[in-house]
PDB file of N, CA, C and O in Angstrom:
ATOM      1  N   UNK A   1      26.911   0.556  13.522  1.00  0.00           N
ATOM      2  CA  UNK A   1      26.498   0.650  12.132  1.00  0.00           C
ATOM      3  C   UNK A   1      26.705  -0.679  11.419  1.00  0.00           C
ATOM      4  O   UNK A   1      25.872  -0.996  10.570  1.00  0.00           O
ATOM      5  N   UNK A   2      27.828  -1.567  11.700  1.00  0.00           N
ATOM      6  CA  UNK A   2      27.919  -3.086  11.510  1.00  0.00           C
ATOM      7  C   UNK A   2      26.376  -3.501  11.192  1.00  0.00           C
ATOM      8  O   UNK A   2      25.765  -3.795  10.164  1.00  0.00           O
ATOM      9  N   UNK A   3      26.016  -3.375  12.677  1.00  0.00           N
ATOM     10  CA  UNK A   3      24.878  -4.398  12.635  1.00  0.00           C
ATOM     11  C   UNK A   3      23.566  -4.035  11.465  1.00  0.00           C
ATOM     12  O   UNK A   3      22.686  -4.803  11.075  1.00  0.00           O
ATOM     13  N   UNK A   4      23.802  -2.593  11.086  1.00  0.00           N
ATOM     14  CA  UNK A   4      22.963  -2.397  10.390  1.00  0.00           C
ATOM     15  C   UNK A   4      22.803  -3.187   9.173  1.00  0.00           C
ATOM     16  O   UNK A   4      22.051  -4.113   8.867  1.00  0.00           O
ATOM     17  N   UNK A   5      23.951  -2.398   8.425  1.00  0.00           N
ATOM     18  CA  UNK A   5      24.584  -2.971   7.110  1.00  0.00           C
ATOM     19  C   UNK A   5      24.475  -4.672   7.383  1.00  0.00           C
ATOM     20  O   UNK A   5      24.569  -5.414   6.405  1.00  0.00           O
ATOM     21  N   UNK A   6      24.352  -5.024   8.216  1.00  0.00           N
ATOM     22  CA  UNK A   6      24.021  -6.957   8.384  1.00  0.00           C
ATOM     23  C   UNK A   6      22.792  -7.057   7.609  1.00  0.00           C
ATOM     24  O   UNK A   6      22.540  -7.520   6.496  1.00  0.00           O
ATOM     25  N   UNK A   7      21.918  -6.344   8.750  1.00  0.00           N
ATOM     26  CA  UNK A   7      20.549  -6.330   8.493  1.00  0.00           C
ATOM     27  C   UNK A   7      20.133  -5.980   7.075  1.00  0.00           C
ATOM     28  O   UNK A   7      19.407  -6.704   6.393  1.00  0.00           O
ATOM     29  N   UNK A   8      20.664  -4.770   6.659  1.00  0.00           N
ATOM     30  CA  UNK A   8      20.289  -4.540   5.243  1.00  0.00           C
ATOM     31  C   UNK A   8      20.278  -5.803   4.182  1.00  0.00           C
ATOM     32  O   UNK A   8      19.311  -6.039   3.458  1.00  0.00           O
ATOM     33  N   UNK A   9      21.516  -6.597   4.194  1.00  0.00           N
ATOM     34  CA  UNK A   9      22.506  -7.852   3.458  1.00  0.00           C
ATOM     35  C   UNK A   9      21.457  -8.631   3.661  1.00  0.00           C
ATOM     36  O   UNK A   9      21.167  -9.292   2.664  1.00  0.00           O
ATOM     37  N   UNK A  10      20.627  -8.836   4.792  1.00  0.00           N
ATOM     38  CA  UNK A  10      19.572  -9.609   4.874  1.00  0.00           C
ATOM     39  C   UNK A  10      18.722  -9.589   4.113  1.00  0.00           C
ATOM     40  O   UNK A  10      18.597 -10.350   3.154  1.00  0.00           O
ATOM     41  N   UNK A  11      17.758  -8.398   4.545  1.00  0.00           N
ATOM     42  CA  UNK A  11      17.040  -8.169   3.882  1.00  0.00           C
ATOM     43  C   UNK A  11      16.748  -8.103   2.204  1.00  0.00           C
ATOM     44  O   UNK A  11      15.680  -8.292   1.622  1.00  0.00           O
ATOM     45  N   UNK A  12      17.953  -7.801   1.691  1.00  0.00           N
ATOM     46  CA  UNK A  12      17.981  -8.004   0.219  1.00  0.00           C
ATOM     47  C   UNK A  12      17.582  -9.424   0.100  1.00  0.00           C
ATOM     48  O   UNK A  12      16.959  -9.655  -0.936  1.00  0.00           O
ATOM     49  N   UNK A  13      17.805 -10.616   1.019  1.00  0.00           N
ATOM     50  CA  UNK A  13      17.611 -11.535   0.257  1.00  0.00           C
ATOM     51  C   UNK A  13      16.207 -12.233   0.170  1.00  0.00           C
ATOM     52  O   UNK A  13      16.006 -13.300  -0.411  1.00  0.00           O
ATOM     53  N   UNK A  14      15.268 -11.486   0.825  1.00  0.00           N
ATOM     54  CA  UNK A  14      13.652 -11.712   1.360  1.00  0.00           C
ATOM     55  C   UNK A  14      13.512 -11.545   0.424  1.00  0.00           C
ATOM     56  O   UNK A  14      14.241 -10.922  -0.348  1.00  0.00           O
ATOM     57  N   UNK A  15      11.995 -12.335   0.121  1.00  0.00           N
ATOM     58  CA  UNK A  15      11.281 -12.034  -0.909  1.00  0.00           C
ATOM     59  C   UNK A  15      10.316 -10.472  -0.643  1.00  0.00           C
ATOM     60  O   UNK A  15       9.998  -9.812   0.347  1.00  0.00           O
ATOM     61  N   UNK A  16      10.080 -10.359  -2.254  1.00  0.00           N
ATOM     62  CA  UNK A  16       9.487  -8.910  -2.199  1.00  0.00           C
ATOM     63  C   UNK A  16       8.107  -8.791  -0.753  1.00  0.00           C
ATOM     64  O   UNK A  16       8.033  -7.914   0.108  1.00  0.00           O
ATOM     65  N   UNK A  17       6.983 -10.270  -0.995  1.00  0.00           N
ATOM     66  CA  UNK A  17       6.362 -10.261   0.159  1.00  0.00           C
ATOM     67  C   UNK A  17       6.844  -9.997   1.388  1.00  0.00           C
ATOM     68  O   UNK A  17       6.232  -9.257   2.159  1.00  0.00           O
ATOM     69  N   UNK A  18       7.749 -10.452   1.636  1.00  0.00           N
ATOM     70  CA  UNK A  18       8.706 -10.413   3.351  1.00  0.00           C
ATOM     71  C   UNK A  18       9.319  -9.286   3.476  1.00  0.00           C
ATOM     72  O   UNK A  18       9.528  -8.964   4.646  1.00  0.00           O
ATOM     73  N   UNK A  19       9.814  -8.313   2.390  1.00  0.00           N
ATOM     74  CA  UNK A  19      10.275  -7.089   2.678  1.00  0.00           C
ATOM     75  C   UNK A  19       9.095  -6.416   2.825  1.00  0.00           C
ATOM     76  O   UNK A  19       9.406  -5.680   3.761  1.00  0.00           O
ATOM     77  N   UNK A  20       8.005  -6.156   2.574  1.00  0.00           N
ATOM     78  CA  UNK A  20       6.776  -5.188   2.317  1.00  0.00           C
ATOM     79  C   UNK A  20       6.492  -5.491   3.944  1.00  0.00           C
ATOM     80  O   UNK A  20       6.412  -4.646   4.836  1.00  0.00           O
ATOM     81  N   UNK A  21       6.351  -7.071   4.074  1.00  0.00           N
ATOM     82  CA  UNK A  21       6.414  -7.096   5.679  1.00  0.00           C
ATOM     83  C   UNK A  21       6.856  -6.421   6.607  1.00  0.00           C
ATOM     84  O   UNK A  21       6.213  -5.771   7.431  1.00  0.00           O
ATOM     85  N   UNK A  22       8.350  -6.589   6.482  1.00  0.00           N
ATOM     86  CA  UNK A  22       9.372  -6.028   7.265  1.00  0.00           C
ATOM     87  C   UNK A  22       9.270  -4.546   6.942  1.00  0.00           C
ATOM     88  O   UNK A  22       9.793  -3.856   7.818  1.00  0.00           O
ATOM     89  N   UNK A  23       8.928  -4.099   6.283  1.00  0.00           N
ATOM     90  CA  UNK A  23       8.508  -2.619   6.376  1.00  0.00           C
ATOM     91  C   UNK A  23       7.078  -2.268   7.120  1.00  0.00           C
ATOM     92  O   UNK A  23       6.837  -1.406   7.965  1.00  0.00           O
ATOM     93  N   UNK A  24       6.396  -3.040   6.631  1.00  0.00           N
ATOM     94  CA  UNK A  24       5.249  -2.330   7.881  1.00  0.00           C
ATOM     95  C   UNK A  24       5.286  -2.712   9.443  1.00  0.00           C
ATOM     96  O   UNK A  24       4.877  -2.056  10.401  1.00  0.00           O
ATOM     97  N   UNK A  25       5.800  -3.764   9.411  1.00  0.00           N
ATOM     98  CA  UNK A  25       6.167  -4.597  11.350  1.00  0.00           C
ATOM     99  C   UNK A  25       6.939  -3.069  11.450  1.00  0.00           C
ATOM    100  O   UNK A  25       6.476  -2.370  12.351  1.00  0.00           O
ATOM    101  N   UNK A  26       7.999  -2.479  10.692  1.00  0.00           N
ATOM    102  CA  UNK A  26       9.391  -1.237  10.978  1.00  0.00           C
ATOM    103  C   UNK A  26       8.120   0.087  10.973  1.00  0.00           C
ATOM    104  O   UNK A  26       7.736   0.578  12.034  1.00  0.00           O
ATOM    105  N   UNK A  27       7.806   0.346  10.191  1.00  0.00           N
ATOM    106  CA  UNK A  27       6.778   1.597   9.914  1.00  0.00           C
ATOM    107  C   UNK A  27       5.619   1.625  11.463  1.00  0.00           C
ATOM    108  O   UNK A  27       5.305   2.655  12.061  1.00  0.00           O
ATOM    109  N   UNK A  28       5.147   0.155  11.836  1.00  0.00           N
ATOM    110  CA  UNK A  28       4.079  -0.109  12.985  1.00  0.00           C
ATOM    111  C   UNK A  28       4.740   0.617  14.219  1.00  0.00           C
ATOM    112  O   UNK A  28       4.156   1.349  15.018  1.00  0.00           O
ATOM    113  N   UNK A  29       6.254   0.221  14.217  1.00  0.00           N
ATOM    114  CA  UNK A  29       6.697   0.283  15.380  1.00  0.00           C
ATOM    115  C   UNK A  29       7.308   1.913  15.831  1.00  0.00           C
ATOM    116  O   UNK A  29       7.931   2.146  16.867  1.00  0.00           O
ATOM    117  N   UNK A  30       6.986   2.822  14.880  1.00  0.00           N
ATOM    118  CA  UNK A  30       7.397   3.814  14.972  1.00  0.00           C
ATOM    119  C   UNK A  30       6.484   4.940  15.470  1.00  0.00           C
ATOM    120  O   UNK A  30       5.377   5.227  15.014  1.00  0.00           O
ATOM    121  N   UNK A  31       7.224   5.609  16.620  1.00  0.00           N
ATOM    122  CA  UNK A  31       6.282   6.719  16.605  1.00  0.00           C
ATOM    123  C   UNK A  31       6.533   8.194  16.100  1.00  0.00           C
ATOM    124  O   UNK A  31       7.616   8.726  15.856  1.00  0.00           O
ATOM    125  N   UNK A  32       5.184   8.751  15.999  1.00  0.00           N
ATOM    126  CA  UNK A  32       5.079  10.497  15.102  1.00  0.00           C
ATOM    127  C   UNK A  32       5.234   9.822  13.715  1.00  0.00           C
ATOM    128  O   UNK A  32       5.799  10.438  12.811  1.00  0.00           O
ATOM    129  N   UNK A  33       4.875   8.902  13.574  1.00  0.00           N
ATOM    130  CA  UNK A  33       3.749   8.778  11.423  1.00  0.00           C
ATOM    131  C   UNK A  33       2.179   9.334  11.884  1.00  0.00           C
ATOM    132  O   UNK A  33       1.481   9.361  12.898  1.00  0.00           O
ATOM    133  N   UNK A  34       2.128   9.640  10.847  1.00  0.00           N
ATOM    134  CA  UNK A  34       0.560   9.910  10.441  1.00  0.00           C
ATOM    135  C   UNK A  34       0.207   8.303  10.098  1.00  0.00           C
ATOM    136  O   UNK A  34       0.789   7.313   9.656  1.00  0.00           O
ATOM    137  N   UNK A  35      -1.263   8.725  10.642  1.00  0.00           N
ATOM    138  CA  UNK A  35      -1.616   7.022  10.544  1.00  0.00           C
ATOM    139  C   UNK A  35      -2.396   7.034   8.996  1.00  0.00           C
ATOM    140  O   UNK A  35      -2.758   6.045   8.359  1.00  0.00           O
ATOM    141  N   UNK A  36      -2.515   8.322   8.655  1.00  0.00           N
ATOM    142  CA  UNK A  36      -3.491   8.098   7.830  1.00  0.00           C
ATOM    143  C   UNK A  36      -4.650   9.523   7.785  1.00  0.00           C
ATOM    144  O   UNK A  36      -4.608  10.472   8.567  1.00  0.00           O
ATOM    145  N   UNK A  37      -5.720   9.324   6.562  1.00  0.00           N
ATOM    146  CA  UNK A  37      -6.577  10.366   7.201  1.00  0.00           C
ATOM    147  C   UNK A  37      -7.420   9.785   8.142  1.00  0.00           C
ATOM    148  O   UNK A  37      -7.452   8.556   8.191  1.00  0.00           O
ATOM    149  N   UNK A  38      -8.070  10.407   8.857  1.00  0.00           N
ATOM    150  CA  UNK A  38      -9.441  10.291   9.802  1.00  0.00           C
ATOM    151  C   UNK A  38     -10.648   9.950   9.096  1.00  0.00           C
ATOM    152  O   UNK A  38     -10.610   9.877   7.867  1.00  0.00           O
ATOM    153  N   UNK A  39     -11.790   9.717   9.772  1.00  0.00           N
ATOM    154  CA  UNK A  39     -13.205   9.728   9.062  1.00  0.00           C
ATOM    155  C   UNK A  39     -13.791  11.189   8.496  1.00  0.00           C
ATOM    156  O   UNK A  39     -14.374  11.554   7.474  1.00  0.00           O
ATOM    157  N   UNK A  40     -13.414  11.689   9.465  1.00  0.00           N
ATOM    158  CA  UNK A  40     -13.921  13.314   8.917  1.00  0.00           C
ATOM    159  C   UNK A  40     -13.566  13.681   7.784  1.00  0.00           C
ATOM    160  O   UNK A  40     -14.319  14.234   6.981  1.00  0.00           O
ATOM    161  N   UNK A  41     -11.564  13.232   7.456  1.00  0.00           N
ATOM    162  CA  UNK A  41     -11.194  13.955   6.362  1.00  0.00           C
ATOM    163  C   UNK A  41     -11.430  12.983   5.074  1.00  0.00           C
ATOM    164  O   UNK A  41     -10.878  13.238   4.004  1.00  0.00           O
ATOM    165  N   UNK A  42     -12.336  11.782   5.251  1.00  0.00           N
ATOM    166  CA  UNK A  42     -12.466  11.130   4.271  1.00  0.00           C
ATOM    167  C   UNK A  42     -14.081  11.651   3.915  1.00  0.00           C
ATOM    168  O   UNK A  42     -14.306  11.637   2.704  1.00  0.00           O
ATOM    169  N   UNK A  43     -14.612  11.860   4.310  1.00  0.00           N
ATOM    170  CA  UNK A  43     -16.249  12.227   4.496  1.00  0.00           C
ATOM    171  C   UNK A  43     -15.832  13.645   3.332  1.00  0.00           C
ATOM    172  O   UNK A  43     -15.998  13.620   2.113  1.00  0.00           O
ATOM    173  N   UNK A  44     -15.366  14.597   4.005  1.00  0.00           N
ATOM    174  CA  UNK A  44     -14.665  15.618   3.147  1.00  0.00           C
ATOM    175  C   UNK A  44     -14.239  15.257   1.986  1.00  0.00           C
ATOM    176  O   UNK A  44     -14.917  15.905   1.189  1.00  0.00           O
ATOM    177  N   UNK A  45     -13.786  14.848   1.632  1.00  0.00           N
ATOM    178  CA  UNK A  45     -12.549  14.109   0.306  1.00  0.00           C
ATOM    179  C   UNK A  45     -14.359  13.831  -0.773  1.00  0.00           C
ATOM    180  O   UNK A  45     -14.876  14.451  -1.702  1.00  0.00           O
ATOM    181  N   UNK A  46     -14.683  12.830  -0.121  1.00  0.00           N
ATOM    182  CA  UNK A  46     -15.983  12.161  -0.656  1.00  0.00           C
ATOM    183  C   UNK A  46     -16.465  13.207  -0.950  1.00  0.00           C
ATOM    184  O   UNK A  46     -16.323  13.606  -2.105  1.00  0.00           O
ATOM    185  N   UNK A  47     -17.212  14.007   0.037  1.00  0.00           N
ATOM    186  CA  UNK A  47     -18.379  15.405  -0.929  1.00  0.00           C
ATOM    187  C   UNK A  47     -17.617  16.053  -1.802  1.00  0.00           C
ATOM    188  O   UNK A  47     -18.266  16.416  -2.784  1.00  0.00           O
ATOM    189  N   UNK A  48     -16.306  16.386  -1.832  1.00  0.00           N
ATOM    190  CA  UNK A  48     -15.820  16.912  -3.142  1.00  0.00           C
ATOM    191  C   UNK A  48     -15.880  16.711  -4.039  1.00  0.00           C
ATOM    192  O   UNK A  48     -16.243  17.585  -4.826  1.00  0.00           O
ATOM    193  N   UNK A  49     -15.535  15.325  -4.505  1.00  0.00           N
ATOM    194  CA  UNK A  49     -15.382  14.725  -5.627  1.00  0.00           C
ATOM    195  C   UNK A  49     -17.087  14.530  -5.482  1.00  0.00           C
ATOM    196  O   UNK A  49     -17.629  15.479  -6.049  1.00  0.00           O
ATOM    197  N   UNK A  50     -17.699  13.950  -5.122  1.00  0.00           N
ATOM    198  CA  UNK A  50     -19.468  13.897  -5.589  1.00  0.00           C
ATOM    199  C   UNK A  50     -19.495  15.186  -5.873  1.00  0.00           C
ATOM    200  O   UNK A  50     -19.542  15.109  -7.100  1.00  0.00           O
ATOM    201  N   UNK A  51     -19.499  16.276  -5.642  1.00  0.00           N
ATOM    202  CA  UNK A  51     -19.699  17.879  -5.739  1.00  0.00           C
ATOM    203  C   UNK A  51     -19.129  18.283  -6.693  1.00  0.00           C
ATOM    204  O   UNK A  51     -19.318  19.484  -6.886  1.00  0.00           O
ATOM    205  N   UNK A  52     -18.163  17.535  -7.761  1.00  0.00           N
ATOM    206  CA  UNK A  52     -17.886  17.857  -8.630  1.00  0.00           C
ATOM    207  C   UNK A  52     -16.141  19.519  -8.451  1.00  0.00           C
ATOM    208  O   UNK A  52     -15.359  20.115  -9.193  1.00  0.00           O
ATOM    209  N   UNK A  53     -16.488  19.449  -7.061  1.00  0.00           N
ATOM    210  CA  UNK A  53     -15.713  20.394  -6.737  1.00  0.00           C
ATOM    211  C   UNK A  53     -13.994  20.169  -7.311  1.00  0.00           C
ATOM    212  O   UNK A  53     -13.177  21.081  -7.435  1.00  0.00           O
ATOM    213  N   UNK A  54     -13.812  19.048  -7.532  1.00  0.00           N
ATOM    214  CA  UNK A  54     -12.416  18.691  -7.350  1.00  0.00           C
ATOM    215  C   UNK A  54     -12.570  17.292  -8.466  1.00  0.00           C
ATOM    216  O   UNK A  54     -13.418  16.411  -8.319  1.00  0.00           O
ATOM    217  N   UNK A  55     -11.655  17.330  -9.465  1.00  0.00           N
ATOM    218  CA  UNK A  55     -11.281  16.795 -10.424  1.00  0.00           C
ATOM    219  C   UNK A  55     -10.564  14.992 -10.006  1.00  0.00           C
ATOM    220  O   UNK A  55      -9.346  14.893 -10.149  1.00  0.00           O
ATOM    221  N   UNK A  56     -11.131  14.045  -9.655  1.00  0.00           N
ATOM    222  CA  UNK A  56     -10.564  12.989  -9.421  1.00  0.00           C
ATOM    223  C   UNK A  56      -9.401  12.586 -10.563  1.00  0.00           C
ATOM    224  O   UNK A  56      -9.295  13.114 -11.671  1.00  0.00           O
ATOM    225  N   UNK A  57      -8.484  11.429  -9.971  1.00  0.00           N
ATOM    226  CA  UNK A  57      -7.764  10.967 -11.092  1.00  0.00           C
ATOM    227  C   UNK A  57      -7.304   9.724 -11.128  1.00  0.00           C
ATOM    228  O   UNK A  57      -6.793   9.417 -10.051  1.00  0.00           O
ATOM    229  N   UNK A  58      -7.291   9.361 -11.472  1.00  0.00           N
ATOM    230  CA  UNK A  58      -7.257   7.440 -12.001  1.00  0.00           C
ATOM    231  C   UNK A  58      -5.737   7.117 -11.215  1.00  0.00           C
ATOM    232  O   UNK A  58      -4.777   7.852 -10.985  1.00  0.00           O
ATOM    233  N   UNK A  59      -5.930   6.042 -10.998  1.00  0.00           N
ATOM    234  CA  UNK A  59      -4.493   5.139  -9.813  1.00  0.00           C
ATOM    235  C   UNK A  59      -3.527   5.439 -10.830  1.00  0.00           C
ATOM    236  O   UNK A  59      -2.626   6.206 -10.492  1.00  0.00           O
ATOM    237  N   UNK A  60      -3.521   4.935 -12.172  1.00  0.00           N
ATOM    238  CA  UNK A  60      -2.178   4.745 -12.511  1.00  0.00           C
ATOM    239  C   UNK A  60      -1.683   6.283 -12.534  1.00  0.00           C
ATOM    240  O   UNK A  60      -0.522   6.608 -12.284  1.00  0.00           O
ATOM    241  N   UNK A  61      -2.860   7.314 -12.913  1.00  0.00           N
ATOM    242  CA  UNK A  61      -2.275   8.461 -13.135  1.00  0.00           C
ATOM    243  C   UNK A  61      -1.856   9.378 -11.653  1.00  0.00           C
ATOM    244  O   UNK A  61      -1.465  10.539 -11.770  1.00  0.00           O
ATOM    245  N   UNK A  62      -1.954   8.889 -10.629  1.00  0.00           N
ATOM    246  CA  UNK A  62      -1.444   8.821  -8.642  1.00  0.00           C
ATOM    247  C   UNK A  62      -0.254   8.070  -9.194  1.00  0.00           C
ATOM    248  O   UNK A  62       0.697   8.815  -9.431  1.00  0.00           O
ATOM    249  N   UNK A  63      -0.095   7.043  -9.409  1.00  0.00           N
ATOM    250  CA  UNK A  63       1.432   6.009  -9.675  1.00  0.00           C
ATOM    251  C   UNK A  63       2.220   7.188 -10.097  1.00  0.00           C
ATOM    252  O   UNK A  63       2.883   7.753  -9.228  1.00  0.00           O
ATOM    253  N   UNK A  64       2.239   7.580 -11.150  1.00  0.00           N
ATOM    254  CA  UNK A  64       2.372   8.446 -12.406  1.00  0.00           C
ATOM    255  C   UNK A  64       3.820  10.054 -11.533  1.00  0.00           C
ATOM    256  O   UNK A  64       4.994  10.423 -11.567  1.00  0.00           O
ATOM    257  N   UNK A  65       2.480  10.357 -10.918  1.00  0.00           N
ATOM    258  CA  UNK A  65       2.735  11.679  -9.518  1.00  0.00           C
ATOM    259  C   UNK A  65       3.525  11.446  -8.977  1.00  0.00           C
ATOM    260  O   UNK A  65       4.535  12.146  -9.064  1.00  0.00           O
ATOM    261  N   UNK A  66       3.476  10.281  -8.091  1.00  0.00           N
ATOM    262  CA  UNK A  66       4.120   9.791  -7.215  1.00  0.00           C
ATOM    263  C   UNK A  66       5.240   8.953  -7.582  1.00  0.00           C
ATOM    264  O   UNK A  66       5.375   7.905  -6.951  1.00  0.00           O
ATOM    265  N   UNK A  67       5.851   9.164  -8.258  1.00  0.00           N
ATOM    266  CA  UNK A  67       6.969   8.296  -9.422  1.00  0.00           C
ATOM    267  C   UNK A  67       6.991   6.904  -9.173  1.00  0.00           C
ATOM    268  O   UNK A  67       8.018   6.232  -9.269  1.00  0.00           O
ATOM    269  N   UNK A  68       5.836   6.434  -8.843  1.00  0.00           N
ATOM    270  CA  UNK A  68       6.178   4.628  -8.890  1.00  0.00           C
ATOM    271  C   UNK A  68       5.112   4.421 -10.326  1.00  0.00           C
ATOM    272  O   UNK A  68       4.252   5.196 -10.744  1.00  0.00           O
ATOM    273  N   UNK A  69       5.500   3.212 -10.811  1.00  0.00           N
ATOM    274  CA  UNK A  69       4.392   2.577 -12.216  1.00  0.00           C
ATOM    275  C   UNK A  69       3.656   1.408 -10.979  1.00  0.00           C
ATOM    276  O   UNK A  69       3.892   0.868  -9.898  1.00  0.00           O
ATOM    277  N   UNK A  70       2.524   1.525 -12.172  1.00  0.00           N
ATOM    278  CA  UNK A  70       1.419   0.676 -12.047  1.00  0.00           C
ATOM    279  C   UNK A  70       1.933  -1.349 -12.654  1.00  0.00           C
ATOM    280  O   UNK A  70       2.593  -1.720 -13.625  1.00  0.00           O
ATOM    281  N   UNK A  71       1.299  -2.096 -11.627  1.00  0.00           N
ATOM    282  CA  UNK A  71       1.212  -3.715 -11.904  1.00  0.00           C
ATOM    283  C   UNK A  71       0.813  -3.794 -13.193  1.00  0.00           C
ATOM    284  O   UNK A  71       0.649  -4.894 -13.722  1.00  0.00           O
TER     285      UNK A  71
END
């Protein structure tokens, strides 16, 4: 656990670019994430919102949801 807590001490001192890094090189290297949706489930997503079926909503108001703020 040492070595962790090293690593952490490190990392605080990266810049915000180099941590966002070091999180996706850490996130890449992992397996069982979802990569994401597929084409299918984006094709889907798309006719909804054209279809009026489903109420879109603006990024900041996703930021908002998702408790991070907007740049």
């Amino acid at each position: 656990m040492g070595q962790l807590a090293e690593i952490q001490e490190q990392a605080k001192e990266l810049s915000e670019e180099d941590r966002k890094g070091l999180v996706a090189y850490l996130l890449h290297g992992m397996s069982g994430l979802p990569s994401g949706p597929d084409d299918e489930e984006v094709r889907r997503r798309e006719t909804e919102m054209d279809s009026g079926s489903v109420t879109p909503i603006s990024h900041v108001e996703f930021l908002a949801q998702v408790g991070r703020s907007g740049r």
